[in-house]
C-alpha positions as CSV (number, residue, x, y, z in Angstrom):
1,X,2.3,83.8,29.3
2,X,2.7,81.1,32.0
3,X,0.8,81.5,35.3
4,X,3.3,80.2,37.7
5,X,7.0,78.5,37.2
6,X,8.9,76.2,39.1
7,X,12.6,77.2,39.2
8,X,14.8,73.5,39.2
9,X,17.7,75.4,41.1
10,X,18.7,77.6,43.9
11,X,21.1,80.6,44.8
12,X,22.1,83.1,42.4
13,X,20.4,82.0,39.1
14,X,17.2,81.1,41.2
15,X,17.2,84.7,42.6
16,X,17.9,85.7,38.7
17,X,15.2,84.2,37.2
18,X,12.6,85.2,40.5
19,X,13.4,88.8,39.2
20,X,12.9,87.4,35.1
21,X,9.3,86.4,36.2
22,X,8.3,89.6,38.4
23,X,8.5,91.6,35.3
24,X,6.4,89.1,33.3
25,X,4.0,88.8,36.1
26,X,4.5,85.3,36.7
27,X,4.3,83.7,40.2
28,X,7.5,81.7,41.5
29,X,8.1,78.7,42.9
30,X,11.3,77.3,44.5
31,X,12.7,74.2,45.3
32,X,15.1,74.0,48.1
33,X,17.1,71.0,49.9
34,X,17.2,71.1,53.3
35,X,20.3,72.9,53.8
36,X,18.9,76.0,51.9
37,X,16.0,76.6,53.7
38,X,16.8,79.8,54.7
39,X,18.1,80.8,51.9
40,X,17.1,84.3,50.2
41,X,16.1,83.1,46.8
42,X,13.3,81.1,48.8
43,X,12.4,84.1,50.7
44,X,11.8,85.7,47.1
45,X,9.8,83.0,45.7
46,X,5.8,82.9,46.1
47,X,5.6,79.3,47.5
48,X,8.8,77.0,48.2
49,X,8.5,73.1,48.4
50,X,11.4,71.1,50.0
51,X,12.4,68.8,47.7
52,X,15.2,66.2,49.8
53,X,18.4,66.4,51.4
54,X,21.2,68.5,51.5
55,X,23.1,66.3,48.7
56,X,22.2,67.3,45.7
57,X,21.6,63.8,44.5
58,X,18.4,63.8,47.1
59,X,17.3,67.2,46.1
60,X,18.4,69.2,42.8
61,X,18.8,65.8,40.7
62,X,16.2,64.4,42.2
63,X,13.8,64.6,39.3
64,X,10.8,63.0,40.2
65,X,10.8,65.1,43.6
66,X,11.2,68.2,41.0
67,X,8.0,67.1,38.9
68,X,5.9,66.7,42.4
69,X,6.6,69.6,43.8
70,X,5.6,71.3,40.2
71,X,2.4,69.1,39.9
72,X,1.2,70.1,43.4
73,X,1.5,73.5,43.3
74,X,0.1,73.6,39.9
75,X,3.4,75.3,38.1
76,X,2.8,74.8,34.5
77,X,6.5,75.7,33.3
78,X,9.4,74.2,34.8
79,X,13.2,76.5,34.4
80,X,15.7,75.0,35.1
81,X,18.3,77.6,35.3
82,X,22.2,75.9,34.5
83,X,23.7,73.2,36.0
84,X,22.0,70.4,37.7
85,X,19.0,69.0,35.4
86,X,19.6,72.1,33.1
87,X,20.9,69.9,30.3
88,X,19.1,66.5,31.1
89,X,16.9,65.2,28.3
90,X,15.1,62.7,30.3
91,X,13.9,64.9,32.5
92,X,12.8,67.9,29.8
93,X,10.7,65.0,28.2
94,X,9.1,64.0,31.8
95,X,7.9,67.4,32.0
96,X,6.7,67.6,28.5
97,X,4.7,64.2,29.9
98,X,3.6,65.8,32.7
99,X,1.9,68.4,30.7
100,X,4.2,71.3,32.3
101,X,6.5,73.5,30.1
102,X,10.5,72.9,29.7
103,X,12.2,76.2,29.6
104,X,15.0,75.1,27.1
105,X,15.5,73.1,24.0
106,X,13.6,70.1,22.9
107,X,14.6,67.1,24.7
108,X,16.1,65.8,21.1
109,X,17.6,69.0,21.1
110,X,19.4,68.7,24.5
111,X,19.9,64.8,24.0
112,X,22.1,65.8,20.6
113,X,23.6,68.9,21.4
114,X,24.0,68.3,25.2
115,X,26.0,65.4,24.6
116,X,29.8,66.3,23.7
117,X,30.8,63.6,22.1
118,X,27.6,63.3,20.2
119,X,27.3,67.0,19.3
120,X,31.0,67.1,17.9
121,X,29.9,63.9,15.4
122,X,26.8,66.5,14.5
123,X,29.6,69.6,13.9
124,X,31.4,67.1,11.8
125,X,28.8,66.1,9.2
126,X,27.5,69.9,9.3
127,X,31.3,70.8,8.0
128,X,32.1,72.4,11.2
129,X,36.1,72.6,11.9
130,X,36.4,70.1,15.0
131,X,39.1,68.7,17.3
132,X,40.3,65.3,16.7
133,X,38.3,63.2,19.9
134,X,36.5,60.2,20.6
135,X,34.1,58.8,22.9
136,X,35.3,56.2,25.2
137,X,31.9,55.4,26.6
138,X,31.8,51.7,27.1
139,X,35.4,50.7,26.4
140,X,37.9,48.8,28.9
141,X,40.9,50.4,29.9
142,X,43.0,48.5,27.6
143,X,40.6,49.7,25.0
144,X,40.9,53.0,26.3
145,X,44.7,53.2,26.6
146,X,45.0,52.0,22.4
147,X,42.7,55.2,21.5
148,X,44.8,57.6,23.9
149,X,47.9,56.1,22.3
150,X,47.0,56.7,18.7
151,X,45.6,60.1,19.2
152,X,48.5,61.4,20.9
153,X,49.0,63.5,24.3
154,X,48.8,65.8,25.6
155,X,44.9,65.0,25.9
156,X,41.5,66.4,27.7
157,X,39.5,64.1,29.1
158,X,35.9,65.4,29.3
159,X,32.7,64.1,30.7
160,X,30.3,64.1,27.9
161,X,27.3,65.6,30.0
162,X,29.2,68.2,31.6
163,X,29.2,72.0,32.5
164,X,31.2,74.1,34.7
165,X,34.4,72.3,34.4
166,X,33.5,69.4,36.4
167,X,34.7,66.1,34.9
168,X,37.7,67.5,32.8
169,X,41.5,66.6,33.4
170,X,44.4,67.0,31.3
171,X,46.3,64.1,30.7
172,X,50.2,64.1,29.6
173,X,50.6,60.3,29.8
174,X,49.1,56.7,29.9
175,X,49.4,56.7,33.9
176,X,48.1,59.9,34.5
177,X,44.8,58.7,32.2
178,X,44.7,55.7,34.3
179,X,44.7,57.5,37.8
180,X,42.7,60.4,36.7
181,X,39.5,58.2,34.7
182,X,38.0,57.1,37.8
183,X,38.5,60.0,39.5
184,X,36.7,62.4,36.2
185,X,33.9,59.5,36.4
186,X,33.1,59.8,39.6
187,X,32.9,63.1,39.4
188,X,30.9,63.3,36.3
189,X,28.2,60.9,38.0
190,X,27.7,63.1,40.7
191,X,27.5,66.5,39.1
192,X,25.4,64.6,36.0
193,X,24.4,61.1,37.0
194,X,25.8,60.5,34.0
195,X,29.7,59.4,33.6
196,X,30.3,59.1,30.0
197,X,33.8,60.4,29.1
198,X,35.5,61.1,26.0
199,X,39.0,62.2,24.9
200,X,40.2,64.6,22.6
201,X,43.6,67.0,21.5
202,X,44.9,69.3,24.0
203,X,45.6,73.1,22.2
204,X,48.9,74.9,24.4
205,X,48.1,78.1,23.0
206,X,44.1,79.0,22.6
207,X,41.5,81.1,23.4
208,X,38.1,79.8,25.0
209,X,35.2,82.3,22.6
210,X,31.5,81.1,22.3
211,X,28.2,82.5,20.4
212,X,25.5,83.3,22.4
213,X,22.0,82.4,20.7
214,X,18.1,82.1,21.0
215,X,16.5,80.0,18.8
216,X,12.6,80.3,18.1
217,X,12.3,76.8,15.7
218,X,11.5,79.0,12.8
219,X,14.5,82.1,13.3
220,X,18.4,81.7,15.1
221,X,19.2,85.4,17.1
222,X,23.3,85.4,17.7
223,X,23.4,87.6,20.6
224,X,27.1,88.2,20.5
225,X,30.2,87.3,21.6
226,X,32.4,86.3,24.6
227,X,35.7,85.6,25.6
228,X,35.5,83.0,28.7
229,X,39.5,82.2,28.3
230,X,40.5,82.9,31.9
231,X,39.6,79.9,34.0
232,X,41.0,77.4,37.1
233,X,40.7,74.3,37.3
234,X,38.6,74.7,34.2
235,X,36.0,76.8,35.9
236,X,35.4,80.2,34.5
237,X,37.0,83.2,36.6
238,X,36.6,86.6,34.1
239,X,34.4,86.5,30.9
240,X,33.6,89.3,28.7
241,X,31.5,90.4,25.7
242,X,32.6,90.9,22.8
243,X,35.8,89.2,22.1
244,X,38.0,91.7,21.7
245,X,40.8,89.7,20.2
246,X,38.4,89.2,17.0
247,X,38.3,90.5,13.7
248,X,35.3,91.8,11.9
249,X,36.3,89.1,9.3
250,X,37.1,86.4,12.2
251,X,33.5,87.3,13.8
252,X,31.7,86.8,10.5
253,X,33.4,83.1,9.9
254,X,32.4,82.3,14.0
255,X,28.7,83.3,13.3
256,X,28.7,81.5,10.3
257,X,30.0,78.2,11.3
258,X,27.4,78.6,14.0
259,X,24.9,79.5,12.2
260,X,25.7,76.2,9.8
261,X,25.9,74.2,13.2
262,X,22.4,74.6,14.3
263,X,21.2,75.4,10.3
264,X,18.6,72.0,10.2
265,X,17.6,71.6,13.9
266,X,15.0,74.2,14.4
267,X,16.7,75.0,17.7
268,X,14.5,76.6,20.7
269,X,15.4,78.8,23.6
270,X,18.9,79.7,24.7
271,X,22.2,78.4,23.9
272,X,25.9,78.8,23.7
273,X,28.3,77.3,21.0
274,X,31.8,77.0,22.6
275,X,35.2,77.2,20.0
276,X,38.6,77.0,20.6
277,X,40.4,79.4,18.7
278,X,44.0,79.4,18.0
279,X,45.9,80.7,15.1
280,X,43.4,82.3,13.5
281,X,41.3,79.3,13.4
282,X,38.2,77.7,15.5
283,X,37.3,74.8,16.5
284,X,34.0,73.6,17.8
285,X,34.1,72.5,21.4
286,X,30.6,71.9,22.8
287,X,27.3,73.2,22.9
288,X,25.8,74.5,26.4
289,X,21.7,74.0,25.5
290,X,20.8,76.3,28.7
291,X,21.0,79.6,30.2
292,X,24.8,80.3,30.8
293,X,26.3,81.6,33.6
294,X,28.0,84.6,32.4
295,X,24.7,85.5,30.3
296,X,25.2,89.0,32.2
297,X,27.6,90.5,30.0
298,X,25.5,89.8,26.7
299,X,22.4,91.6,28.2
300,X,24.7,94.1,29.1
301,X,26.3,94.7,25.5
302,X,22.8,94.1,23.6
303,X,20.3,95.5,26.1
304,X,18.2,92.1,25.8
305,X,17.1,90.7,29.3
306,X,18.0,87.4,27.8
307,X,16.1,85.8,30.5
308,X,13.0,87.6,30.1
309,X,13.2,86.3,26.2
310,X,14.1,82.9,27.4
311,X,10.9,82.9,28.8
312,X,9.1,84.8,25.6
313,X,10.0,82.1,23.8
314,X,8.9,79.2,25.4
315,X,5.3,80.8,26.3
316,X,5.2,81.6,22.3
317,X,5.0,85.9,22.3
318,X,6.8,87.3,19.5
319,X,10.5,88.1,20.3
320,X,11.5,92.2,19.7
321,X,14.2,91.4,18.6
322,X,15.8,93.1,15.6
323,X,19.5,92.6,14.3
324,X,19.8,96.2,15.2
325,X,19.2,95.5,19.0
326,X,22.1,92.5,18.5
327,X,24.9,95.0,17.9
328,X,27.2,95.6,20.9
329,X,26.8,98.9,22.7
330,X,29.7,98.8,24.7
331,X,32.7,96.1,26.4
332,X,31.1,94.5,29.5
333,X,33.5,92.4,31.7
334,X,32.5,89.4,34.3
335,X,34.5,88.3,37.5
336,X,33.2,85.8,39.6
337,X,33.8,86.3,43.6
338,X,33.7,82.7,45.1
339,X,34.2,81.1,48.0
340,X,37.9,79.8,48.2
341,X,37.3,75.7,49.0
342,X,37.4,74.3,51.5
343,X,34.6,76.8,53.1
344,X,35.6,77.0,57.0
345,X,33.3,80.1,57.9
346,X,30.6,80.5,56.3
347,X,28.9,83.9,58.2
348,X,29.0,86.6,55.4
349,X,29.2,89.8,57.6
350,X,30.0,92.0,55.5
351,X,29.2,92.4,51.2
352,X,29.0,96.1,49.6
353,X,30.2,97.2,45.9
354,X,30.0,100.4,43.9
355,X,26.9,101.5,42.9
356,X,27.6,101.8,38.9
357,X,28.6,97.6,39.5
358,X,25.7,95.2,38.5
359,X,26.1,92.4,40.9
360,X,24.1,89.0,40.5
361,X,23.9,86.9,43.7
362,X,22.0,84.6,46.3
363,X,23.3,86.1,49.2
364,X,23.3,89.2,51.7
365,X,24.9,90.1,54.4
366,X,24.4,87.9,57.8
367,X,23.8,84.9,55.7
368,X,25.4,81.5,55.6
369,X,27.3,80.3,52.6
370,X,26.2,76.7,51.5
371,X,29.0,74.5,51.8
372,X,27.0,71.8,49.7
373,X,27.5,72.9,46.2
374,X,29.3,75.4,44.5
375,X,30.9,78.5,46.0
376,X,30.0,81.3,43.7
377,X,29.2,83.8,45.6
378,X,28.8,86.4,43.4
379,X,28.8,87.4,39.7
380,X,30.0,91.5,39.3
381,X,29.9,92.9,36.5
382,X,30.9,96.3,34.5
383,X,30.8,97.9,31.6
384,X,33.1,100.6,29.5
385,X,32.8,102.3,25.6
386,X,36.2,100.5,24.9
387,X,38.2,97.6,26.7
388,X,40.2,99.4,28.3
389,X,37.6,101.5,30.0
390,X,36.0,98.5,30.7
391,X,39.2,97.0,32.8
392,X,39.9,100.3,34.3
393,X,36.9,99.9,35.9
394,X,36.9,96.4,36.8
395,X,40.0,97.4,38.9
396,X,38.2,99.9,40.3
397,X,35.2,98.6,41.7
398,X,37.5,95.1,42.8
399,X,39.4,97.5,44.7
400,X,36.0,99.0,46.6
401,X,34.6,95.8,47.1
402,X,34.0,95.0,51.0
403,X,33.1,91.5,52.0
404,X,34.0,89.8,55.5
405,X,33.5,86.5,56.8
406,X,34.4,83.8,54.5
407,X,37.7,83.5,52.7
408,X,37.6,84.4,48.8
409,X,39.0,84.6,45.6
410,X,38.7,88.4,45.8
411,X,42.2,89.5,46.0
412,X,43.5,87.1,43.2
413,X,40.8,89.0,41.3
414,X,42.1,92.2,42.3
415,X,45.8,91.2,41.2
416,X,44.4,89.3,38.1
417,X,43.4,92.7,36.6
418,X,46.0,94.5,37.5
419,X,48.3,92.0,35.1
420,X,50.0,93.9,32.1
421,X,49.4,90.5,30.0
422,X,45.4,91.1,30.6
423,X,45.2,94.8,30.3
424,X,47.1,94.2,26.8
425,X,44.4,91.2,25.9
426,X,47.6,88.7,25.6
427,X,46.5,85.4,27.5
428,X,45.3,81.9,26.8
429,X,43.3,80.0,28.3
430,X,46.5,78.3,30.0
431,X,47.4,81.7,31.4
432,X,45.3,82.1,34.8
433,X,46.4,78.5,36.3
434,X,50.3,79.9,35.6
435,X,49.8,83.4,37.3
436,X,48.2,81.3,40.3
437,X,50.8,79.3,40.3
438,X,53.3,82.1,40.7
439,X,51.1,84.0,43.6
């Protein structure tokens, strides 16, 4: 097992992956930028290097800084968590240089996979049902505008290299592509450094399901099931595990086209494989070659601390895993309590939830929310014998949730799950941008 890791990321999946390495006995280090030095997860952590500015261009991206830090204080495994670097190949093969451990896929791994537009060429020669798309890396607009034109809108125009719903617009027309490109780029290049794009068909009526699994090289676990299809502004709002809108047939044919997507790479560590599915049929979206954010829900319906195997993995300790363990044990159900943007107060007097509620966060009470990056705040999650259960006490412990100080998502949350469309399981992953909408 590794003697100390360096975790390449901060707040709540930092604080996550501090508590992965207390029960493996491994010392912690974190990186922080300047405006998170007084963050918890770097109280947590056994050393903490600063790594840059508050921009996360200086700091989180800032690779080279990353490797130092990791170098100096003699870390020899390097996690880094989702987002950021999580999915950068370059900089999973600099550590493998440096002689310090990559918790994640093989940099050819996250260099195929990682890529959209790349991974969905894979699917296709693998005989995995894909969307009609195209990478417009490298063409000129009038380029550009010829392979919109012939595909067809509606479109959704994707950064390649992306995660977390950064980069992606729907486009109706030609002008709307136009104004939105530059806008997706830029984006993409600052949430990436990377601002390949790439187009493909626009489903009205789908649901968002993806595979958990944890590869060894030699042996692929499928760890279940989620439904992510309730999102904003394509970022993820309520995810749960298992999809409940599947079949026992339909879940077979999903694990098998996964399985037959990753059949002759030998994959390593964690990953999720993202479909479409609409009218009974599923389409491969993209591949997510790091730990996901909503990974709670899956240790949750397996009872595998999926981070704790994560690491298993990459250290090389048989896996005790059996397909026994895989089977769900109950419904578990994700919201995400963030930080309604822009952030004017950041002061969080006040944060308590039920006591049956797991809650993954970076934050307590009398801390500051970061205004830098992202504002998840939290990540609360229950669990039930049945779906319905399960929402019934969703709504219950959204309801007893105190928090004071900055504004929040928490009462669209609250009247979210209180909807008849998702009590009944009848939603797309349209559906939570109209019932904003109609707040």
């Amino acid at each position: 097992m590794f003697h100390k890791l360096l975790i390449a990321n901060r707040g709540e999946i930092a604080v996550r992956i501090i508590k992965a390495c207390r029960q493996l006995h491994i010392q912690t280090v974190a990186v922080c930028s300047t405006a998170d030095r007084q963050a918890w997860y770097t109280q947590l952590a056994d050393e903490v290097v600063c790594i840059g500015p508050a921009a996360a261009t200086a700091s989180y991206l800032n690779a080279e800084a990353i490797l130092m830090a990791a170098i100096n204080t003699h870390a020899d495994a390097i996690h880094p968590g989702y987002g950021f670097l999580a999915e950068n190949a370059d900089f999973a093969a600099m550590c493998a240089e440096c002689g310090i451990t990559w918790i994640g896929p093989t940099a050819t791994q996250i260099q195929l996979m990682g890529d959209k537009s790349l991974a969905k060429d894979y699917a296709r020669q693998q005989g995995v049902p894909v969307l009609t798309g195209q990478s417009i890396q490298g063409l000129a607009w009038p380029q550009i505008k010829q392979v919109a034109l012939k595909m067809g809108f509606p479109l959704v125009l994707k950064a390649s290299h992306g995660g977390g719903g950064k980069g992606i617009r729907v486009i109706d027309d030609v002008h709307m592509l136009h104004q939105q490109l530059r806008v997706a780029r830029a984006e993409a290049a600052a949430s990436f450094l990377n601002d390949a794009m790439y187009l493909e068909h626009f489903l009205p009526t789908a649901r968002h399901i993806e595979v958990q699994v944890l590869g060894t090289g030699q042996q692929l676990y499928i760890l279940g099931d989620r439904d992510c299809s309730l999102q904003l502004h394509k970022q993820k709002v309520l995810e749960e595990s298992p999809a409940s809108i599947l079949t026992a047939a339909q879940r077979t044919t999903l694990y098998h086209w996964s399985r037959q997507l990753l059949a002759q790479l030998g994959y390593q560590s964690l990953g999720t494989i993202e479909f479409l599915f609409a009218d009974g049929q599923f389409y491969f979206m993209e591949m997510n070659t790091r730990l996901q954010v909503e990974h709670g829900v899956t240790e949750l319906t397996t009872g595998v601390d999926i981070v704790v195997a994560q690491l298993q993995q990459a250290a090389g300790t048989p896996l005790a895993l059996s397909t026994a363990d895989l089977t769900p044990k109950c419904t578990a159900i994700e919201a995400r309590l963030t930080a309604s943007l822009p952030i004017e107060k950041t002061l969080i007097e006040q944060f308590s939830w039920p006591a049956q509620v797991r809650v993954d966060t970076g934050y307590r009470p009398g801390d500051q929310l970061s205004t830098m990056y992202d504002g998840l705040i939290a990540k609360l999650m229950v669990t039930g014998t049945t779906r319905k259960q399960a929402v019934q006490r969703l709504q219950t412990a959204l309801a007893a949730v105190q928090l004071t100080g900055p504004t929040t998502n928490l009462a669209f949350l609250q009247q979210t799950v209180a909807r008849p469309a998702y009590v009944k399981d009848q939603y797309t992953i349209h559906s939570l941008a109209k019932w904003g909408a109609a707040i």
